[in-house]
N, C-alpha and C positions, 0 to 999 in steps of 0.2 A: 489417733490422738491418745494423749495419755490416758485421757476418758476409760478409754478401752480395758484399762488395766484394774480387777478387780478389787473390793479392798471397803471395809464399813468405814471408811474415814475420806469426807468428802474431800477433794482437790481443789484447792484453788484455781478459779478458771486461768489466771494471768498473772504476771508480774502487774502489768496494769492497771488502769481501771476502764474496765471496759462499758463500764455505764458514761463515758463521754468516747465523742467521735476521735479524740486525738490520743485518746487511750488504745482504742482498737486499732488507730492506722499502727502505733509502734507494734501492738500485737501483733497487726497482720505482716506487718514487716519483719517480723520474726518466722512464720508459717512462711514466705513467702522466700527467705534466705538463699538463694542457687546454694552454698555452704552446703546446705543439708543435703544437698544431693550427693556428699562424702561420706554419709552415716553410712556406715555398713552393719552388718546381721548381728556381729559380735558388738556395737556400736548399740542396736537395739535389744538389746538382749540385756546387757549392761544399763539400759536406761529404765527398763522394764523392774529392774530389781530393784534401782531407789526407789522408782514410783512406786512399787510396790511395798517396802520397805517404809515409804509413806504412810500410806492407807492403811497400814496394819498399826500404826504408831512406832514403829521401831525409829524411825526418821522423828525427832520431833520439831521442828524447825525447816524453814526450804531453805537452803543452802544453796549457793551457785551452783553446786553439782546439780543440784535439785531442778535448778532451771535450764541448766543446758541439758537434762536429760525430759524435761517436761519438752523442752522446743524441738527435740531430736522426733518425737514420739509426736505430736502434734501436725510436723511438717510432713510426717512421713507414714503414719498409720493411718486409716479411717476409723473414723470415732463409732461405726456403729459395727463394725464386723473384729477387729481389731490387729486385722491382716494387713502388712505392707502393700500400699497403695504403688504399680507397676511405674519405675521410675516417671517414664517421659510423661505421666499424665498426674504427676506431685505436682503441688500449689507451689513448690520449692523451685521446680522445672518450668511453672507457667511462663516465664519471659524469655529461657532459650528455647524451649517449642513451639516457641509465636515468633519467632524472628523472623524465619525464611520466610515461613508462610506469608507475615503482614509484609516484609521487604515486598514478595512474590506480588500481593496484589494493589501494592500502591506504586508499582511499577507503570508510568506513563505510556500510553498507544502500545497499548498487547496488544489488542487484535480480540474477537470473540473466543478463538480458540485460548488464548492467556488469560481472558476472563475466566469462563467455565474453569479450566484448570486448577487456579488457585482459589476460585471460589469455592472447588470441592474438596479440596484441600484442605483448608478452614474450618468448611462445616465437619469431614473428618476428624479433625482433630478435635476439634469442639466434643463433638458427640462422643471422642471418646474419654474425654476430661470429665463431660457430664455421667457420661457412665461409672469412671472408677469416684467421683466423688461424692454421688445423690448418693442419700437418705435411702438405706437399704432396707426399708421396712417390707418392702414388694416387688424385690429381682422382678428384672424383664424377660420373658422370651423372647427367643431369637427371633422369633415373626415379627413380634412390635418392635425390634431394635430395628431390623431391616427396612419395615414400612417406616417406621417414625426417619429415618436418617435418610431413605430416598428423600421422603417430604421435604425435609429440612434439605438435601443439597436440592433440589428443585424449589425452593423459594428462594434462595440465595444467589440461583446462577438466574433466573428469572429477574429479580427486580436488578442486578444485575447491567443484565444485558441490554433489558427494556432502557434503563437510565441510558446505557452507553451510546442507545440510539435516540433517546429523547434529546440529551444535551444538543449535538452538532445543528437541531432544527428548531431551536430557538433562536427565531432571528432576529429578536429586536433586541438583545445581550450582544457587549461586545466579544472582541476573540479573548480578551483576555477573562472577564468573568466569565465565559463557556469554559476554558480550560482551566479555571480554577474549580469551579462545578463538575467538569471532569473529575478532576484529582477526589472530590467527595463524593463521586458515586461506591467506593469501595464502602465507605462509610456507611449510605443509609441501606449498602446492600448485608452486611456484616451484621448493622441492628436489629432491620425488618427479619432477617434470617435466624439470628440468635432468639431473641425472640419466641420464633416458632422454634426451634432448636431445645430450647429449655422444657418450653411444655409439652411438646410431642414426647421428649424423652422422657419428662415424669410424670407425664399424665398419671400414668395407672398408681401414683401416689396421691394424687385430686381423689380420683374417682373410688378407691378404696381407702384414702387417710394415713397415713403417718403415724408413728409412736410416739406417744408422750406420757413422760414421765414425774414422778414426784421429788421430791426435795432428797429424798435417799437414793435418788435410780432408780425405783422400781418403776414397770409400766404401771400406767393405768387404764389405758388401752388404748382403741388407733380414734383419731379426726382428721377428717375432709377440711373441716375451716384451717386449721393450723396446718394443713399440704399447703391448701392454696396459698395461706398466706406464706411458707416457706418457697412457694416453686415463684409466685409475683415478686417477689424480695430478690431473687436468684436470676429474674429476667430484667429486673429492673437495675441490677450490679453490674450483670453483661455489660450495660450500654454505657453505665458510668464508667466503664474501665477502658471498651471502643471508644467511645468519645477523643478523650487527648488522643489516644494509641494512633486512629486511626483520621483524626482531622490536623491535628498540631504539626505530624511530618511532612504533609504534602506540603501543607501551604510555605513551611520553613524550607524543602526541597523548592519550590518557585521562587522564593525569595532569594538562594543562593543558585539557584540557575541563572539567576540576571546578572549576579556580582561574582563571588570567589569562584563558582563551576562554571564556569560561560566558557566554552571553548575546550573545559576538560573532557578527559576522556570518559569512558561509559567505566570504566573500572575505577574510576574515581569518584564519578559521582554515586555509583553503587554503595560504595564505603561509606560513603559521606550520609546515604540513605538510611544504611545499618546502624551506621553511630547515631542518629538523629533519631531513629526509633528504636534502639537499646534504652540510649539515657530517659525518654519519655514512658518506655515501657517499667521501667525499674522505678520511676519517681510515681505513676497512676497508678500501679496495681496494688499498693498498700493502702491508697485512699480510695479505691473503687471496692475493694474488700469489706472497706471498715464502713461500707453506710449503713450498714444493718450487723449487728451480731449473728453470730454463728449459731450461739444456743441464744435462745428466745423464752421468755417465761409468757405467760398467757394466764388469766383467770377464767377458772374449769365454768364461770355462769358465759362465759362469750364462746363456750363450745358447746358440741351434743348434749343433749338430756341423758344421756348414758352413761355422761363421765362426770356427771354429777353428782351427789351425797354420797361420794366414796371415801375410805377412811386409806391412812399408812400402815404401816407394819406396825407402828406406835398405837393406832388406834386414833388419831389425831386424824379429823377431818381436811381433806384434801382440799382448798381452794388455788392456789396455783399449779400448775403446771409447766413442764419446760420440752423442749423440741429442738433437734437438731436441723436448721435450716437447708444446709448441705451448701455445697459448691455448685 
């Protein structure tokens, strides 16, 4: 993020206003542009000098340039290391790197083996989204990335599979509610799994805290209350963003299995799959983004007794503070 880009002159967070939810969905829909997956190195390099040329005051005024290089830098750095975030796992990238994948699992009678498959697929990809975009206050080793991400594909292919054998032996539904139940087992297996997904992979952000900072940027030091409440906010966005992604296409896939695809072929109905969860993917992830801000302010008396009666570089006693909630 532009964050990243050093400089005594704070940045405005937005064009926005990100103190209401329809401020943040256009923000998030900005972070969230496929567009920016055009920026190239010369592209941020050049964006890195306005913002910086900001910060320093040489810039005195945001300029369009000023915002199409904040948005270049936002959709494409991580705000707390200040490194290009590895393309396919950018917030920019989120909707063509979930395509196959959700195509893959809301695909009708796979069989267990197509279940497991793209259910691990998913949790893959997942975990590796959550990896390039958490709050790097306490890199993981590769022990807990390995334990945490078995976990998480074995809750996923689990609740899974269990559903896919519960549905057919409820017998007092008929065949068509069973196979609409069907089509949403991907659904509660996706949430129950993200879910565990989120926290196994930031746990060791809970259990040792988070950085949070003052109104200049400076730390003040790490809290457990502001992890958790940044890793619960983060599990709690998964499911708003599953939700439409993953209930809206199926049911709209049955709906035109009866009328327009009745009788098409499998490569049509395929397309017709993809188009149905493109346009749904592209219209939810700026509103599943925006239920919670990204940076978070908190008052230092609702955290540790440690990061209380602290002072700024001014001298000027510390009562808020701010924390990057992550991805």
């Amino acid at each position: 993020m532009a964050s990243s880009v050093p400089g005594p002159i704070a940045l405005p967070e937005s064009r926005y206003d990100l103190s209401t939810y329809w401020g943040r969905v256009r923000h998030c829909a900005e972070i969230s542009d496929p567009t920016m997956l055009l920026t190239s190195s010369d592209d941020l390099q050049q964006a890195r000098k306005i913002i910086s040329a900001y910060r320093h005051g040489e810039l005195k005024e945001t300029t369009p340039e000023f915002w199409h290089a904040k948005k270049q830098l936002d959709s494409t750095v991580h705000p707390d290391t200040g490194e290009t975030v590895f393309l396919p796992f950018r917030m920019s990238c989120c909707v063509p790197s979930n395509l196959i994948v959700t195509a893959g699992m809301l695909t009708p009678n796979m069989g267990t083996a197509g279940t497991l498959f793209w259910q691990w697929a998913n949790q893959s990809l997942n975990v590796a989204v959550n990896g390039a975009n958490a709050n790097k206050s306490h890199p993981m080793s590769t022990t807990q990335l390995i334990t945490n991400y078995t976990m998480a594909v074995t809750a996923s292919c689990g609740v899974a599979v269990g559903l896919n054998k519960l549905v057919p032996r409820l017998k007092h539904l008929s065949a068509n509610t069973k196979m609409i139940l069907g089509r949403l087992v991907p659904f509660a297996a996706v949430v129950s799994a993200g879910i565990v997904n989120v926290f196994l992979m930031r746990g060791g952000e809970i259990r040792k805290g988070i950085s949070v900072y003052d109104s200049n940027g400076d730390e003040v030091g790490k809290s457990k209350k502001a992890a958790f409440i940044a890793v619960a906010e983060t599990a709690f966005s998964r499911i708003s963003n599953a939700t439409p992604i993953m209930v809206i296409p199926p049911l709209i896939l049955v709906k035109l299995q009866k009328t327009v695809l009745k009788g098409k072929s499998m490569a049509v109905q395929t397309a017709a799959n993809l188009g149905v969860i493109l346009v749904t993917s592209f219209i939810a992830l700026p509103f599943a983004l925006a239920v919670f801000p990204q940076y978070q302010s908190i008052s230092v008396s609702s955290l540790e007794p440690e990061l209380k009666n602290k002072v700024d570089s001014n001298k000027k006693p510390i009562e808020t503070v701010y924390f990057n909630r992550g991805m």
